[in-house]
ROKE-394238 format. One record per residue (C-alpha): x, y, z; chain; residue in one letter. Coordinates in steps of 0.2 Angstrom, whole numbers, plus 5000, padded with zeros to 4 digits. Example, Ala and Ser with C-alpha at 12.3 -4.5 7.8 and 13.67 -1.06 7.14 Angstrom:
BEGIN
5062;4978;5039;A;a .
5068;4995;5036;A;s .
# end
This chain:
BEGIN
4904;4958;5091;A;x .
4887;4947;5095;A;x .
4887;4946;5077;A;x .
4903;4934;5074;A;x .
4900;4919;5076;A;x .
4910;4905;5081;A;x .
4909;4886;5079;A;x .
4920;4872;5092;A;x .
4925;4858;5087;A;x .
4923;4851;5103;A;x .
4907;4849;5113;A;x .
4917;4860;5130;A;x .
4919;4877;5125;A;x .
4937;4883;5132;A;x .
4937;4896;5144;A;x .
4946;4910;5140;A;x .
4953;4926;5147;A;x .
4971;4936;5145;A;x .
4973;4952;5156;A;x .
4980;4967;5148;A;x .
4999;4970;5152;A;x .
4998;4987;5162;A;x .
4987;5002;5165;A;x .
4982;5015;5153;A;x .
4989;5002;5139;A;x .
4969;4996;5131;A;x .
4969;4983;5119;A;x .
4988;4976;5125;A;x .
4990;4960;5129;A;x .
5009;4953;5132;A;x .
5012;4936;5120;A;x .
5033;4938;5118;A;x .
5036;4936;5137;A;x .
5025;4924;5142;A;x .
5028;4906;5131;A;x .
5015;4899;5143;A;x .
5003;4909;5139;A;x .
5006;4911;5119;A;x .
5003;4890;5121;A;x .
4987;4890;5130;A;x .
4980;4903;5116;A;x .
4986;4894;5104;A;x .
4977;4877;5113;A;x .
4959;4889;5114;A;x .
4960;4892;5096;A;x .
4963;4875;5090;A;x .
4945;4871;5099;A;x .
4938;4882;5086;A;x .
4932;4878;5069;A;x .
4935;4896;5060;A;x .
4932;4904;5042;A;x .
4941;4899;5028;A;x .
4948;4915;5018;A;x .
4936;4921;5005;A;x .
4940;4920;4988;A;x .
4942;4938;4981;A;x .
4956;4933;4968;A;x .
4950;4923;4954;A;x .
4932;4931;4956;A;x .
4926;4949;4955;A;x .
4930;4961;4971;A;x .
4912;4963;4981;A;x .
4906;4980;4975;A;x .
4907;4986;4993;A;x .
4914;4999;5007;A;x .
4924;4989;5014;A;x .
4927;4977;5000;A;x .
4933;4962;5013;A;x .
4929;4960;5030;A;x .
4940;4950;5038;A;x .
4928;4939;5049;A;x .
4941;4926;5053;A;x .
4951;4938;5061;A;x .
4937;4945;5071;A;x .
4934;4926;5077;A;x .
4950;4925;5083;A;x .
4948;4939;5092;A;x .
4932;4932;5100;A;x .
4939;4917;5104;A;x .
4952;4922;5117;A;x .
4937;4932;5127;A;x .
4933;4951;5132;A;x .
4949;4957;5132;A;x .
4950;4954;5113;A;x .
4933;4953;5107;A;x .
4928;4971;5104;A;x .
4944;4977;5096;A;x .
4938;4974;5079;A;x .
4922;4986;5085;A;x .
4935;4999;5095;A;x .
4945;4998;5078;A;x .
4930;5005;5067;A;x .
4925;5019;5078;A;x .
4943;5025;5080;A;x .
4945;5020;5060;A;x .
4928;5034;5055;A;x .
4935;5048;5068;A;x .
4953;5046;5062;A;x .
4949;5045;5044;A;x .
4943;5052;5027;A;x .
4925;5048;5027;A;x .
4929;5041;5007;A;x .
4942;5031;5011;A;x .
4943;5016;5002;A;x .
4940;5000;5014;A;x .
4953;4988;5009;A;x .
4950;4975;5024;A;x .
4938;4979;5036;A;x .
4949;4972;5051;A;x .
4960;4971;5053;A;x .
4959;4989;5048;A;x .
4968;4991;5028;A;x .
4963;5007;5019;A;x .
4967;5019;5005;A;x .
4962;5036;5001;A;x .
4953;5040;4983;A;x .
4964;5043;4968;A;x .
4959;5061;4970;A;x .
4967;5066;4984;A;x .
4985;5063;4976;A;x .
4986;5082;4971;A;x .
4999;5093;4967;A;x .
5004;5094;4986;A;x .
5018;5081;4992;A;x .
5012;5080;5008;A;x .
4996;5069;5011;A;x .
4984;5073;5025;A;x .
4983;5062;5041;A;x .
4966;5057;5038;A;x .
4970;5052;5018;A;x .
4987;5044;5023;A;x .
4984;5026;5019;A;x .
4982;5013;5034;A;x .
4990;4995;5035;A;x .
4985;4986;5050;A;x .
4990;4970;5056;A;x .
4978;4970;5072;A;x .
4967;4979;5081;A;x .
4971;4996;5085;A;x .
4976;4998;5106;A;x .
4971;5014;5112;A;x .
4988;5020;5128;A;x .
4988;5034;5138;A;x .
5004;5042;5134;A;x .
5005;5047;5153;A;x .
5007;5028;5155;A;x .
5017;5023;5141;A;x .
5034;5022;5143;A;x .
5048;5010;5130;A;x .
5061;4998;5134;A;x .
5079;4997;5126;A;x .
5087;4981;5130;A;x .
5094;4966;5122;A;x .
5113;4969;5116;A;x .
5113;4986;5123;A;x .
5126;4992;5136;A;x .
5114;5000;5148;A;x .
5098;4994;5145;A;x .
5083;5008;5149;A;x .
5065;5013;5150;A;x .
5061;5029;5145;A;x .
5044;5040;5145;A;x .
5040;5050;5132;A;x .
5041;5065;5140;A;x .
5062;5059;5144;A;x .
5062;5057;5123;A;x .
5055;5076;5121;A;x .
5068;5083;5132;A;x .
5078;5090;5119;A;x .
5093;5094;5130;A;x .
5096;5073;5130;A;x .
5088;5068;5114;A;x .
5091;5082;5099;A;x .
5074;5083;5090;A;x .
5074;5076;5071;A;x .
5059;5081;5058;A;x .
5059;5073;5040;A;x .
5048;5071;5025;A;x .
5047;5052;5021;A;x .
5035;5042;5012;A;x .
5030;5024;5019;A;x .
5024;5013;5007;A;x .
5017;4995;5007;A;x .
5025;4981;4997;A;x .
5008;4977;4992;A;x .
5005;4994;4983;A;x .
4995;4989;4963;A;x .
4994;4972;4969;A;x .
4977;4971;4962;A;x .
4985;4972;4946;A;x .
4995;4958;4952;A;x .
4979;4948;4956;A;x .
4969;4954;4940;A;x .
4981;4945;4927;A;x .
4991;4932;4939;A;x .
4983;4927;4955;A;x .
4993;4920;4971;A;x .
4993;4918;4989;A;x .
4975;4921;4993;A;x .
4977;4927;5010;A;x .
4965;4943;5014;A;x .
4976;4951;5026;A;x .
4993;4946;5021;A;x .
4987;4949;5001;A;x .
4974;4962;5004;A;x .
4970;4971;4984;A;x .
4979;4986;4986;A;x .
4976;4998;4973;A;x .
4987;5013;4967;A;x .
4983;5021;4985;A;x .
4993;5013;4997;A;x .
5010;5026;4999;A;x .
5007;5042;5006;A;x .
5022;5054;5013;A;x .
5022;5065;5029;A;x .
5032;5074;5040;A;x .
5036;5063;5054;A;x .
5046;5072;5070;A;x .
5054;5064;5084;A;x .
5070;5058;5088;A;x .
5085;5045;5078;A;x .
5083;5029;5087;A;x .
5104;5033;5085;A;x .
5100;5044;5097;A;x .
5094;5033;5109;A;x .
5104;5018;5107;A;x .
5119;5030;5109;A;x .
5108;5035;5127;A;x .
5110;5016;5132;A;x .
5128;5017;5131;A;x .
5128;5009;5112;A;x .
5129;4991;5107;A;x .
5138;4976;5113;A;x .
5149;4965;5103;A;x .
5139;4955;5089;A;x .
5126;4967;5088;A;x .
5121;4971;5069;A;x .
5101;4971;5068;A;x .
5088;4982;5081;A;x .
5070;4973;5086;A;x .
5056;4984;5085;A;x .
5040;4978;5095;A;x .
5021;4984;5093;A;x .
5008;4980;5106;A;x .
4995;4974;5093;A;x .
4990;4958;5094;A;x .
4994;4946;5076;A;x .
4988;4928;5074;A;x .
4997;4917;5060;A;x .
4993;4898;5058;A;x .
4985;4896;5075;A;x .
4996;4904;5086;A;x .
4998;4921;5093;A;x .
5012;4936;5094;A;x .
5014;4954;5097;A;x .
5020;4963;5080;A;x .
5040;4962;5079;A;x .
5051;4966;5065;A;x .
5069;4972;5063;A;x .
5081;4981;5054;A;x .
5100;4981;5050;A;x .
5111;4993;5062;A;x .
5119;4999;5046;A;x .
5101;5007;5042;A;x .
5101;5015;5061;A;x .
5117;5022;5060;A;x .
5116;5033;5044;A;x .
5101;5040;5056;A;x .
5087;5034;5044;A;x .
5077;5026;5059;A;x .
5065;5037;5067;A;x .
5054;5036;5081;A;x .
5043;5050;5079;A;x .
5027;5058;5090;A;x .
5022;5068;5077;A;x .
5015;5069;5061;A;x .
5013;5085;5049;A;x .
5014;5093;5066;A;x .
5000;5083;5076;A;x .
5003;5070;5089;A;x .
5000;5054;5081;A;x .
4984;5047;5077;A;x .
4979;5031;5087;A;x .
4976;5026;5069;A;x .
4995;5030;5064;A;x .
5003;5021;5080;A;x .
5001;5036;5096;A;x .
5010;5039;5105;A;x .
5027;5033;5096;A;x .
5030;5024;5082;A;x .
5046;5018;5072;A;x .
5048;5028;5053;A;x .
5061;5018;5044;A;x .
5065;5029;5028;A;x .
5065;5018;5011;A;x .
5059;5004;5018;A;x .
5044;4992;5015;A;x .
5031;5001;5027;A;x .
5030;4985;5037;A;x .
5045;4987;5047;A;x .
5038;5006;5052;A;x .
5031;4998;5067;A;x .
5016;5007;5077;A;x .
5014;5008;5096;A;x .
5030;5003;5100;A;x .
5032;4996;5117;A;x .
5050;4988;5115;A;x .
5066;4988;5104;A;x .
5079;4975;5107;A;x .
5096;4976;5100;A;x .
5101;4957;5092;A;x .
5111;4948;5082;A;x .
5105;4944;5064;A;x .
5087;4947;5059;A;x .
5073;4945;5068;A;x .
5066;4926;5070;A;x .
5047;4932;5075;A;x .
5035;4926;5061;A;x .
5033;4944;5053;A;x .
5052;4944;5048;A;x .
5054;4926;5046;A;x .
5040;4921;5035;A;x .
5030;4936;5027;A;x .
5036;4949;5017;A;x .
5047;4938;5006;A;x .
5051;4939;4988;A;x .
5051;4923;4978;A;x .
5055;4919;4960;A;x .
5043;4916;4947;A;x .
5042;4897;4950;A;x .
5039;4896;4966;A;x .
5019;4895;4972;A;x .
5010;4885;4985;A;x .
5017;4868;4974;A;x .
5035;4871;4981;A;x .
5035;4888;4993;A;x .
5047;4889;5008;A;x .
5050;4904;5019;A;x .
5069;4900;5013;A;x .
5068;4903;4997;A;x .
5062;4920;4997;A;x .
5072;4935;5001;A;x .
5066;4951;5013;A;x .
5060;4965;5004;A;x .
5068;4979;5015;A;x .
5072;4994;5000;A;x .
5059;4997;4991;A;x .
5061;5001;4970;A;x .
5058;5014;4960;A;x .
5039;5012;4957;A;x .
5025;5024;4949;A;x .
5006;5027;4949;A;x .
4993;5035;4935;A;x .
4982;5041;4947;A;x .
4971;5055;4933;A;x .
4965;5049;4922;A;x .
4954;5035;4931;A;x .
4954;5018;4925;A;x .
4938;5014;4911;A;x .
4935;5035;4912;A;x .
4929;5044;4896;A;x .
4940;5057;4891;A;x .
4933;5072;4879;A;x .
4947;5081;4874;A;x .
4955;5094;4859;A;x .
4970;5082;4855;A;x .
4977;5083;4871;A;x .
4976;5075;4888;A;x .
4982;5077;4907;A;x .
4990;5065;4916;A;x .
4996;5065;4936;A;x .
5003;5052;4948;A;x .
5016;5048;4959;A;x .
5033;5043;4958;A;x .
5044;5034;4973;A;x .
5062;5025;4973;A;x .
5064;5020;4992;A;x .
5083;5016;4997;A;x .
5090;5034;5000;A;x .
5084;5037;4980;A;x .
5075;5050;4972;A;x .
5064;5051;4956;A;x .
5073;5063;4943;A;x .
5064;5057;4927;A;x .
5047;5054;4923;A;x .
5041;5050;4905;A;x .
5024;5046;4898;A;x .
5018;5036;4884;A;x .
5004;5037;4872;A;x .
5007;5022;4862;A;x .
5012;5009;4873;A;x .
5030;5013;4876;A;x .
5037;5018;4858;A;x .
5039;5035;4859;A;x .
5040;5044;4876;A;x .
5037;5062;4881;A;x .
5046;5070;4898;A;x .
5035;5076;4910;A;x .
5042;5094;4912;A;x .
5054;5097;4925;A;x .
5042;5112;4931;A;x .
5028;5101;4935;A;x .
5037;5090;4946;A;x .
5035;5092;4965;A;x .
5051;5097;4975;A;x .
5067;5082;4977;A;x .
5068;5074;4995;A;x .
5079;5061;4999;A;x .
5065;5051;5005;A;x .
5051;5054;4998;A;x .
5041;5053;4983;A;x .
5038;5066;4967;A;x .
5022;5070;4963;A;x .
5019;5074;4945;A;x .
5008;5080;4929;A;x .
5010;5080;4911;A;x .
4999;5088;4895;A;x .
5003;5076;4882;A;x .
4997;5074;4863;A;x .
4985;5061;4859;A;x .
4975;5060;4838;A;x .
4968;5042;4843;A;x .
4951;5041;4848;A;x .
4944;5024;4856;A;x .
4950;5014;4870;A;x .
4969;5016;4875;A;x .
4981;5011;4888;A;x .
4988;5023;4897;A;x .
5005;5017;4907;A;x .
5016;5023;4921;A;x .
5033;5018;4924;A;x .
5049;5019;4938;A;x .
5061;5006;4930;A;x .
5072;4994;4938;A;x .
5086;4994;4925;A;x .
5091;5000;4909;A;x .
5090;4984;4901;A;x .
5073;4978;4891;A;x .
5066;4960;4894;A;x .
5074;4948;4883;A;x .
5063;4950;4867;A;x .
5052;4964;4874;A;x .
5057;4972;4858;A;x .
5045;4959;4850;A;x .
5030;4961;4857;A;x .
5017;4967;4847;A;x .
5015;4986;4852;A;x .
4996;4991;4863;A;x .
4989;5009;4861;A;x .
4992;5013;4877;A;x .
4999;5028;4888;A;x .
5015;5021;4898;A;x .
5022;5031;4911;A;x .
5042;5028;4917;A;x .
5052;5037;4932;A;x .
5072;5035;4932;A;x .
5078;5039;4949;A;x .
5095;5046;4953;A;x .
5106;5032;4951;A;x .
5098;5028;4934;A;x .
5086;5014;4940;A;x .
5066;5011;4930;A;x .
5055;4998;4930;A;x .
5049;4982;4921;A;x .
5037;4985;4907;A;x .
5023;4971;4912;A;x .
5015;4966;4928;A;x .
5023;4949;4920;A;x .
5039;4953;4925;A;x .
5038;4955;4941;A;x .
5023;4941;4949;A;x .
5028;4934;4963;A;x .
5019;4920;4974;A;x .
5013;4933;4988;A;x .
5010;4946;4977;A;x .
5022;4960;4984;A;x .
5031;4975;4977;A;x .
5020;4980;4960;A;x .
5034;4991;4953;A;x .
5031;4986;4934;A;x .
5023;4999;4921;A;x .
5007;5006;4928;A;x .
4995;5003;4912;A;x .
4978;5009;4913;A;x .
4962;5009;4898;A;x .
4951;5026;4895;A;x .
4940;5030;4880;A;x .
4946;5043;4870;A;x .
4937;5054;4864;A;x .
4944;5068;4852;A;x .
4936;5086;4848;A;x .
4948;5089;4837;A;x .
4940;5078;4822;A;x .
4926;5084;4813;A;x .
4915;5069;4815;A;x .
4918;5068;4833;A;x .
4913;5085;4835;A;x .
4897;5085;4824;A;x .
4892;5068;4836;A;x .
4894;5079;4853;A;x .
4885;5095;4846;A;x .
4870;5082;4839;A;x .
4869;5076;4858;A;x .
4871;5092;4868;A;x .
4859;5099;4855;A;x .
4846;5085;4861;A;x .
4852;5085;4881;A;x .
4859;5068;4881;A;x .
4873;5063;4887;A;x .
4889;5053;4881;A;x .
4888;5043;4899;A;x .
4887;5030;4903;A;x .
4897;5024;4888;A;x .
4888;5008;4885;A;x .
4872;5014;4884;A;x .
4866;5014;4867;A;x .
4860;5031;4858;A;x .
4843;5032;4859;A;x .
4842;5046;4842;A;x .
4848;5037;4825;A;x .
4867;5034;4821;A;x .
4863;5043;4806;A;x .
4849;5050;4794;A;x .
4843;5041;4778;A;x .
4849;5058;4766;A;x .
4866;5056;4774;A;x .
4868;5040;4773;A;x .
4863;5038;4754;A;x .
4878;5052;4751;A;x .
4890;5046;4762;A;x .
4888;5026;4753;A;x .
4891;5034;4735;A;x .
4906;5042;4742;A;x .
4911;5026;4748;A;x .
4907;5016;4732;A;x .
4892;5009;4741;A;x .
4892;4990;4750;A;x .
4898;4977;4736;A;x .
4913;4978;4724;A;x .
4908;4978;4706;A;x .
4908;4962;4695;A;x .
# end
């Protein structure tokens, strides 16, 4: 990392080294145990005078792969010595073995990437190297002959158990389900593109339609395990979950830790799995354990677990406490307090176009294809999805046909030929509604040529027509219409016909669209025909 560069704001520069907790365990230092030692990082980084975060909301995203690099994050890293300092470098490497080599770089580190909209295909289940990566450090490379996990807190016998103990089956019955994780901050660059917000790079990365992807995760209910420990003690109602990586907030340092209601461990939706589509982990995913929490905000699915704590109430670590939260319209960096959001644990019903793209040129006999994705976390499932061509007043069913399999915990993938006469640029939308009732005066609103696309889920739930309805100050949980413009183009009329024979007679092409035509729009014989027809420019006196 001789290329991150930091700047004190003293004239002594700190001296400053933290020794990895245990053998076989690189990349993991210990903060949650040691007070002492959280306080003198937090000391070393207040020497340092670090980047500010770059502005990538109110101006253009850089036309680059990755599109934010995260260099304050990488100076933090530097600033607490060799033990930290080459993670962000370690992280790449790992991050172009483990992955697709299209992958969209969201952030560059900490690592935050999605896969191309053309790996959403007609199979539910998405390869490890396109399943979408949201990091919130680097990435600690363990031994799994080393590892080993702590149950403890308001457990009855607290234990540490290997992994191979948690692959015994003859103690721990295995478990194997299809989920899909997704991140509350899924479309936010729609979010950003009409209503910016909190301009954090790492907290707010601009996801596009990309970050959701479902697997096959095996391992064991963490039910299991607590039931192993000799179950809870009395006053124990939520389960700690703690990640080795390392997470700066606001000049101070943690290990990643989160938590979830009992209620959601009991009904065994809390999985630790070891696999995934029938692989060991990937470093990348969280090897050699991580916690899968089905219908939940991907954020408490915590990798490279290390410790899980049964307490009483919700987690108080800064990752529970002050991120992830909901607020109201009206609240914004003016009035903000972490108390007057709420968590985002279920995630909503919610919906993707991902073919068409976004600005493409469609050539087409009067009918067009349309596929995505369709998700309701919270134990839901996607029974409906319906497309629009004209903005939202008249919408056709995607057949029942070409909709993927029903999980209970994971999303439908699905496609639909519909009927379009207009030529020009529409707005295509996709849709899982909320509710069944419209905006007060949506009925109003001036209509938009434009696709929409809804999903109802089982218990009748859709989503809010416009990004509008659900902006919120940190930008989380895009679950609103999914509207998209292409340039239609329609075989079907004569004159649009004529035009394309004209130009594959002559070998030019349609693209790109704004190029102008270098032949003439039309000859002068033509012309003089088609102005009589017309009655020529001016009315008569």
């Amino acid at each position: 990392m001789s290329d991150i560069q930091l700047t004190l704001r003293t004239e002594e520069r700190p001296q400053a080294f933290f020794a990895e907790e245990a053998k076989g365990w690189h990349g993991y230092i210990e903060w949650e145990k040691y007070p002492e030692k959280k306080k003198q990082a937090a000391e070393i980084l207040s020497k340092y005078k670090f980047e500010i975060c770059p502005e990538f909301q109110t101006v253009p995203l850089p036309n680059t792969n990755p599109v934010l690099q995260g260099t304050r994050w990488k100076q933090y890293h530097k600033a607490l010595g060799p033990t930290l300092e080459n993670l962000p470098a370690e992280s790449w490497e790992i991050v172009q073995a483990e992955k697709s080599k299209d992958m969209i770089h969201v952030l560059d580190f900490p690592y935050n990437g999605e896969p191309p909209r053309n790996r959403f295909k007609h199979d539910p289940i998405t390869l490890n190297e396109d399943h979408f990566v949201r990091n919130h450090g680097g990435i600690p490379v363990i031994n799994a002959d080393d590892w080993f996990l702590e149950i403890g807190g308001m457990v009855k016998t607290p234990k540490r158990l290997t992994l191979k103990e948690l692959q015994d089956e003859k103690v721990f019955p295995r478990q194997s389900n299809i989920v899909t994780i997704q991140c509350s901050g899924t479309r936010r660059i729609e979010q950003i593109n009409e209503y910016p917000g909190d301009g954090d790079e790492l907290i707010n990365a601009p996801w596009g339609e990309g970050a959701i992807g479902t697997a096959r995760w095996t391992g064991v209910s963490l039910k299991k395990v607590i039931k192993h420990c000799g179950g809870l003690v009395d006053g124990a109602d939520h389960i700690e979950f703690m990640g080795v990586d390392t997470y700066f907030k606001k000049g101070h340092v943690y290990n990643y830790v989160v938590s979830v209601p009992w209620r959601k461990v009991k009904i065994h939706e809390v999985l630790l799995a070891w696999e995934m589509n029938g692989k060991p982990l990937p470093k990348i995913h969280g090897y050699p354990l991580r916690a899968v929490v089905f219908g939940y905000i991907g954020a408490r699915s915590v990798k490279w677990l290390s410790r899980i704590d049964a307490i009483a109430g919700p987690s108080t670590a800064p990752v529970q406490k002050k991120e992830y939260l909901y607020y109201t319209p009206q609240i914004g960096k003016h009035n903000a307090t972490y108390s007057s959001g709420f968590s985002i644990q279920d995630m909503p019903v919610s919906s993707a176009i991902m073919e068409p793209a976004e600005k493409a040129v469609i050539v087409h006999d009067g009918k067009i294809t349309m596929k995505g994705w369709a998700y309701s976390g919270g134990g839901h499932w996607p029974e409906r999805v319906e497309v629009s061509t004209d903005g939202g007043s008249i919408w056709y069913e995607t057949p029942f046909e070409e909709l993927t399999q029903k999980y209970f915990h994971a999303w439908r993938l699905w496609k639909v030929e519909v009927p379009v006469d207009a030529e020009g640029w529409l707005e295509l939308v996709v849709r899982l509604v909320t509710n069944l009732v419209e905006p007060v005066g949506a009925a109003n609103i001036p209509s938009r040529r434009n696709f929409p696309d809804r999903c109802w889920d089982n218990a009748l739930n859709t989503q809010p027509t416009f990004v509008r309805s659900t902006w919120n100050w940190d930008l989380h949980v895009t679950s609103s219409c999914h509207r998209i413009k292409v340039f239609s183009v329609n075989t079907s009329h004569p004159a649009t016909a004529k035009r394309l024979k004209q130009l594959k007679d002559r070998n030019i092409s349609l693209l790109p669209l704004t190029q102008p035509l270098s032949i003439d729009l039309e000859e002068d014989e033509e012309y003089e025909t088609m102005m009589q027809r017309r009655g020529g420019r001016d009315p008569e006196e």
